[in-house]
C-alpha positions as CSV (number, residue, x, y, z in Angstrom):
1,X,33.8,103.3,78.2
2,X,35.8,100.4,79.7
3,X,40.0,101.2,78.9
4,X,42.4,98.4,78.7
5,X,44.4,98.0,81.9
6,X,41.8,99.5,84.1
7,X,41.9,97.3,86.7
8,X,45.6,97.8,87.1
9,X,45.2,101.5,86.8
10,X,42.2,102.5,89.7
11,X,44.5,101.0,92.2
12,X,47.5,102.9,91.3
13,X,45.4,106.2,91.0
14,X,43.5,105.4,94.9
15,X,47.1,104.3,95.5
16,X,49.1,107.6,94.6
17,X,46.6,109.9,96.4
18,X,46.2,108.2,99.1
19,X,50.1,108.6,99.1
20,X,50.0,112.3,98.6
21,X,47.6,112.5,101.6
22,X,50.0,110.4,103.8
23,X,52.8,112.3,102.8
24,X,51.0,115.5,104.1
25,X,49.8,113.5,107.3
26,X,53.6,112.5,108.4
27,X,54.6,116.4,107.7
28,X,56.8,114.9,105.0
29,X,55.7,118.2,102.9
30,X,53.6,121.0,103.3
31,X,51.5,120.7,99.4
32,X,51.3,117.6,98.2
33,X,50.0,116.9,94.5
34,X,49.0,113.6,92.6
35,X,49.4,114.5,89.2
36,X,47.0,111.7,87.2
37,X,44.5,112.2,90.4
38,X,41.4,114.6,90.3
39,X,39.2,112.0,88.9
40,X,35.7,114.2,90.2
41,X,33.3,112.2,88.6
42,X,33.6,108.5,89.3
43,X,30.9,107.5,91.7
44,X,31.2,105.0,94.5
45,X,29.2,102.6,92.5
46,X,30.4,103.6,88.7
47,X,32.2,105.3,86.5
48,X,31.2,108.4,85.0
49,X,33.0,110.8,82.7
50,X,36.2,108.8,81.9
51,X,36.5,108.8,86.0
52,X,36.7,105.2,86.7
53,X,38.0,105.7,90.3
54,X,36.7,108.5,92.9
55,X,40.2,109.7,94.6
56,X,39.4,113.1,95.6
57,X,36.6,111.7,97.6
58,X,39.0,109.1,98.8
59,X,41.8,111.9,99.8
60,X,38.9,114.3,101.3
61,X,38.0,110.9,103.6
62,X,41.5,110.6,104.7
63,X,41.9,113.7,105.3
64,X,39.1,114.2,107.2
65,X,40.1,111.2,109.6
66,X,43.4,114.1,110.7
67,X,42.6,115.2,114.5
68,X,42.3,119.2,114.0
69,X,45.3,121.3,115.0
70,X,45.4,122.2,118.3
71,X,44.6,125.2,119.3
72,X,43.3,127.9,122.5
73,X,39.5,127.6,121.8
74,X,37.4,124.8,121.9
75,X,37.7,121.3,120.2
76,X,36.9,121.5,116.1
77,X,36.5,119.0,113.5
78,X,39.1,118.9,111.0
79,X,38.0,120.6,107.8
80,X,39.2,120.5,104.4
81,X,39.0,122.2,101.4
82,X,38.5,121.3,97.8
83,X,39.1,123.6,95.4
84,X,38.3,122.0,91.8
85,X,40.1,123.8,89.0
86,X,37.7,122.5,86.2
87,X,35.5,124.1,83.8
88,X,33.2,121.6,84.6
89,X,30.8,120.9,87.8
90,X,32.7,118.2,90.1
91,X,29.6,116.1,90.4
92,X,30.3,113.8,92.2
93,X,32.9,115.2,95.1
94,X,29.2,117.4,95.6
95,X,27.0,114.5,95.8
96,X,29.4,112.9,98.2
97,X,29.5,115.2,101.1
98,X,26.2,117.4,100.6
């Protein structure tokens, strides 16, 4: 269903996580939390589930763009996990990177 003030809302949610994962990035903090994000439905063409905006896969993204901490062995890719505290299969975080 379409909520008043979406379109003013999506961009604050993308905006807040995406601020949580810079936060991380600059070493600002060591956990960093966006409180109205977890939106694991939304799709990257629609809404789904009251989700209206996909910022987990957004933060997951950024994060992934992180060069890997060095280390002795060979070169890695960064990886990252997402744990989703739901009762509920995150649909489409899944669909996204599998």
């Amino acid at each position: 269903p379409t909520v008043q003030g979406h379109q003013e809302y999506i961009p604050l949610v993308a905006g807040a996580t995406l601020t949580a994962v810079d936060a991380f990035k600059e070493n600002i903090c060591e956990v960093a939390v966006c409180w109205d994000g977890g939106r694991h439905h939304a799709q990257k063409s629609h809404a789904s589930g009251f989700c209206y905006v996909a910022d987990c896969i957004l933060a997951i993204l950024a994060l992934r763009r992180l060069p890997p901490s060095p280390s002795s062995g060979p070169p890695r890719r960064s990886r990252v996990m997402y744990l989703d505290l739901d009762l509920h299969f995150s649909d489409a975080v899944s669909h996204a990177f599998h």
